[in-house]
KEDREN-468645 format. One record per residue: residue in three letters; x, y, z of N, C-alpha, C in turn. Coordinates in steps of 0.2 Angstrom, whole numbers, plus 5000, padded with zeros to 4 digits. Layout:
N
ALAXYZXYZXYZ
...
This chain:
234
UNK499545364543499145364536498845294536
UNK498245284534497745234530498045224523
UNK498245154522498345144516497945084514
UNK497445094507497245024506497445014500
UNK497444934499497744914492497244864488
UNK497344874482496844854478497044834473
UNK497244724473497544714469497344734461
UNK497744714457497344724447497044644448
UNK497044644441496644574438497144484439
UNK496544474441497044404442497444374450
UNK497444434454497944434460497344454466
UNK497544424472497444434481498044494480
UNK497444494489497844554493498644534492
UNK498844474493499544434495499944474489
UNK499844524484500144534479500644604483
UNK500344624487500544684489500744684498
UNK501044614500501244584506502044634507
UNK502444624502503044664502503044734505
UNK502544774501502544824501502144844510
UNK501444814511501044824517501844814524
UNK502044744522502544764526502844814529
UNK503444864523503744904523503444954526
UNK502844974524502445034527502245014535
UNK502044964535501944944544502544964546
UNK503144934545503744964549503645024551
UNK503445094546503645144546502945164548
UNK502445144553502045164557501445164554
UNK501345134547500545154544500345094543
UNK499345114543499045074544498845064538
UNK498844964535498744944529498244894530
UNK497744914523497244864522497344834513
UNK497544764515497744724510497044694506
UNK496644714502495944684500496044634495
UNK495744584494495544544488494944544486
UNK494744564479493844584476493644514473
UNK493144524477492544474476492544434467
UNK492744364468492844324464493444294462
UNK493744304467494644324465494744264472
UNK494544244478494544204483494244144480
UNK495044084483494844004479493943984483
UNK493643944478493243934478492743964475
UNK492644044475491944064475492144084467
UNK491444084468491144084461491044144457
UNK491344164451491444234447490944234442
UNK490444194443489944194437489444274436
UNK489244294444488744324446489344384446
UNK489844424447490244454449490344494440
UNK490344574444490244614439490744674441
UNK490644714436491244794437491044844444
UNK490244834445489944864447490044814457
UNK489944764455490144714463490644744465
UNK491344734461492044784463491944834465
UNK491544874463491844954464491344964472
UNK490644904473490544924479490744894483
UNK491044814483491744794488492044834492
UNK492344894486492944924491492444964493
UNK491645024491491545064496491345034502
UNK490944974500490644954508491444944512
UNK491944924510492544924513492644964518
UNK492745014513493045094517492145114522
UNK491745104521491145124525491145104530
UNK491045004528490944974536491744964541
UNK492344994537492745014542492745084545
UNK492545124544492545194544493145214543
UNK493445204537493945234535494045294531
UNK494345334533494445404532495045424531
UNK495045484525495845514525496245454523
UNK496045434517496445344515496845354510
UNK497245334510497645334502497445254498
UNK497045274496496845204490497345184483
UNK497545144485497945114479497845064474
UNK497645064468497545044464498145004458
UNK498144944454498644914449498344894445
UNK498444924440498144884433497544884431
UNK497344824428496444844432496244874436
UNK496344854443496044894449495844974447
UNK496245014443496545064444495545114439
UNK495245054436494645074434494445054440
UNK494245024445493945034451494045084457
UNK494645074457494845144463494645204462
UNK494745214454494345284451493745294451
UNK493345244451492745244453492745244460
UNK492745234465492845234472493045314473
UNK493745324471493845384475493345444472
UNK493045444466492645484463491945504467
UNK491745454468490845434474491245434480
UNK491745434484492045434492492545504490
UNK492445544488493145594489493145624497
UNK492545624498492645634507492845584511
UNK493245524510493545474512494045474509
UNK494345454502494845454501495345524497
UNK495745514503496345584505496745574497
UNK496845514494497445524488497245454484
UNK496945474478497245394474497845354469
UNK498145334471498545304469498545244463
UNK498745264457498845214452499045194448
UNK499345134450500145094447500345044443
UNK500345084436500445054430499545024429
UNK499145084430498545064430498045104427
UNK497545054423497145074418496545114420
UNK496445174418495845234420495445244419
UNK494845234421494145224423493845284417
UNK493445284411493145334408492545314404
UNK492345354409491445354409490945314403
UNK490745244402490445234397491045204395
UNK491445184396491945114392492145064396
UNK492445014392492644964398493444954398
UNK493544914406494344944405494544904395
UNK494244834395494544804388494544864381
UNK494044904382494044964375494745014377
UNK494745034383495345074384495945054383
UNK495944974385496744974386497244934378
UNK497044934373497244944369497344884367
UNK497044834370497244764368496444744364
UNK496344694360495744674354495344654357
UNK494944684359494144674364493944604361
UNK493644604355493544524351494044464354
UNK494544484352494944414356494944404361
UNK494844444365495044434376494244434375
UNK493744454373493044434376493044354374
UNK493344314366493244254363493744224367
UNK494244234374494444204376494144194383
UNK493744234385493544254392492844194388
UNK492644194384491844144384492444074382
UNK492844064381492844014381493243994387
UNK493444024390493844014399493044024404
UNK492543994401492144004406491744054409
UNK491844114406491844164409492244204413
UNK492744174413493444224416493944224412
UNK494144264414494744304410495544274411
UNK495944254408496244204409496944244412
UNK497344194419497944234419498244234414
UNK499044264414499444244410499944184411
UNK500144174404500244104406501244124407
UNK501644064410502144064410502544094405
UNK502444084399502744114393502644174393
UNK502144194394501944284395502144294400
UNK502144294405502644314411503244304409
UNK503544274408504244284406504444324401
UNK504144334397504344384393504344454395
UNK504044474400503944534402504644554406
UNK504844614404505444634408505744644416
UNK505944634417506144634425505744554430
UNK505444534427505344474431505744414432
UNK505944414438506444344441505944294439
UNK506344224436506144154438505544174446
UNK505744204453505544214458504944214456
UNK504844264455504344314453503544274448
UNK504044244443503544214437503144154443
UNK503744124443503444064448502944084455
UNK502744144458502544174462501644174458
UNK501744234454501144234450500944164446
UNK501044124440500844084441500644024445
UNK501044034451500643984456500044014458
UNK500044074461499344114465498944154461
UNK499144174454498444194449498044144448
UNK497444174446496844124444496544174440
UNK496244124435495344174431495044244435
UNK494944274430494844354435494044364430
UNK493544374435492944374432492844404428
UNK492544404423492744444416492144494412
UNK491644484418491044544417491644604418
UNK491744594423492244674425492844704421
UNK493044674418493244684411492844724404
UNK492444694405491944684399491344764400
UNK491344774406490644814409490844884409
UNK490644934406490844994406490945054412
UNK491445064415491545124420490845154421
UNK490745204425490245244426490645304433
UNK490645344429491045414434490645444438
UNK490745474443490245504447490445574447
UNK491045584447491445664443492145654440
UNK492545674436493045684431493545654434
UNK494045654429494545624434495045684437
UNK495045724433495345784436495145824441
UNK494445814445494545814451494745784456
UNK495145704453495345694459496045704462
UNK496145684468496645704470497345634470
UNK497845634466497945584462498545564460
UNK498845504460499645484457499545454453
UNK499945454447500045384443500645384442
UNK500845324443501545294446501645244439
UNK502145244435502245194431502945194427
UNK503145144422503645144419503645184413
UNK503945214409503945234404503545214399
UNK503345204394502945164388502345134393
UNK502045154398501445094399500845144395
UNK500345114394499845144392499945184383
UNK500545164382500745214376500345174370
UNK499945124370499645094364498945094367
UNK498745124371498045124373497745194371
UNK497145184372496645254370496745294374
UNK497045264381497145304389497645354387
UNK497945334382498845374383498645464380
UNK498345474378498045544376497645584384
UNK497245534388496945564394497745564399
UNK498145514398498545524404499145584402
UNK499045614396499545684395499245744395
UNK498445734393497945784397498045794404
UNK498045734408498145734416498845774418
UNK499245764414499945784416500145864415
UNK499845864406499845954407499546004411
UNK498845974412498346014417498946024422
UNK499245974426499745974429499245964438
UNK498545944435498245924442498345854445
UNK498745804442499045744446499645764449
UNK499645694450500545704453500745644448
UNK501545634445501645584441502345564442
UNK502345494443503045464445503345414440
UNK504045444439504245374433504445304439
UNK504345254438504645194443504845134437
UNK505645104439505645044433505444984438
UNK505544934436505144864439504444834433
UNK504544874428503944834424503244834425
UNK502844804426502144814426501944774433
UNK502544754438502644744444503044764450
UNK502944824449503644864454503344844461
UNK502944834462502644814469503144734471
UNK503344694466503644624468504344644467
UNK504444684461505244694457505544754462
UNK505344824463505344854466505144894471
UNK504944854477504844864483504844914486
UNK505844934487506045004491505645054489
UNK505945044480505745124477505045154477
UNK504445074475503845114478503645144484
UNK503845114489503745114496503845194496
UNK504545194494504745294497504045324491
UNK503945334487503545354483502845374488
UNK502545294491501845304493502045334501
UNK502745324503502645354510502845444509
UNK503045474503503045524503502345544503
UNK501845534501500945544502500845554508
UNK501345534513500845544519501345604524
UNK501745614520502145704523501445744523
């Protein structure tokens, strides 16, 4: 199986080193991406919702990748659903972990339940990027080792913040696609998504996994995601 990984906001491929590992062990082929504006040096000025989402296709195109499990986190998780939406003839299964869902005409910041006005009056005054979290903020979040904090805020940086800001655009529903959402209990329960992701569940056309490790089970829980994504490739 093709697996590609598509860090959320804030984070490199290097978010998802634990996990691409374990899957290599066990015979499958991993592509670790990091989206444009997110490598030191270059510049997130010019960098939009829309960059991202054709990052990963030209991805999947100029590899000729086929039959992919694409996996998406947090942010990401509005990109990949655009991606698997316009490539469903490429991608075999989408994968979304503890991640915010792409719907048509919003942007991830109107979905995901946090104050659009304060995260835009923070993103104009961070320059136009969206700020990581700071040490205090990571530590308050459950399941994270000292490791772990020290991990992220050493390797986050500013995350372009048109892409936040720039509203999804679906090319089909999300219930056509073919689909996980993987997450902890309570995620998204404060957001406008949490009404769509019980819709997805009744239809009963996803697949849906509870995982603990917080809004980091890819660093916190390694094992348990790993069996998870490799049961996708039964």
């Amino acid at each position: 199986m093709i697996y590609v990984f598509v860090p959320g906001a804030w984070a490199g491929g290097w978010i998802w080193d634990g996990i691409a590992a374990r899957l290599r062990q066990s015979g499958h082929v991993v592509h670790q991406l990091t989206l444009p504006g997110l490598e030191d040096g270059e510049s997130a000025g010019q960098v939009h919702l829309s960059t991202h989402v054709n990052a990963v296709m030209d991805y999947l195109q100029s590899h000729e990748l086929n039959d992919v499990v694409l996996v998406g986190h947090s942010y990401s998780g509005i990109v990949v659903g655009q991606v698997s939406a316009r490539l469903q003839h490429r991608v075999a299964h989408c994968v979304f972990i503890e991640a915010f869902l792409p719907v048509d005409g919003k942007s991830m910041l109107e979905v995901s339940g946090l104050d659009v006005a304060d995260e835009k009056q923070l993103i104009d005054d961070n320059g136009g990027l969206w700020p990581a979290p700071t040490r205090e903020e990571l530590k308050s979040q459950p399941h994270l080792s000292d490791e772990w904090v020290d991990l992220l805020v050493t390797r986050q940086q500013g995350h372009p913040g048109k892409t936040v800001t720039e509203p999804a655009v679906m090319a089909a529903p999300l219930k056509n696609l073919r689909a996980t959402f993987i997450s902890e209990a309570g995620w998204l329960r404060s957001s406008e998504e949490a009404d769509l992701v019980e819709r997805l569940r009744e239809r009963g056309c996803w697949r849906f996994e509870a995982i603990s490790g917080g809004h980091w089970p890819m660093l916190v829980v390694p094992d348990e995601l790993t069996v998870i994504l490799l049961e996708l490739a039964v």
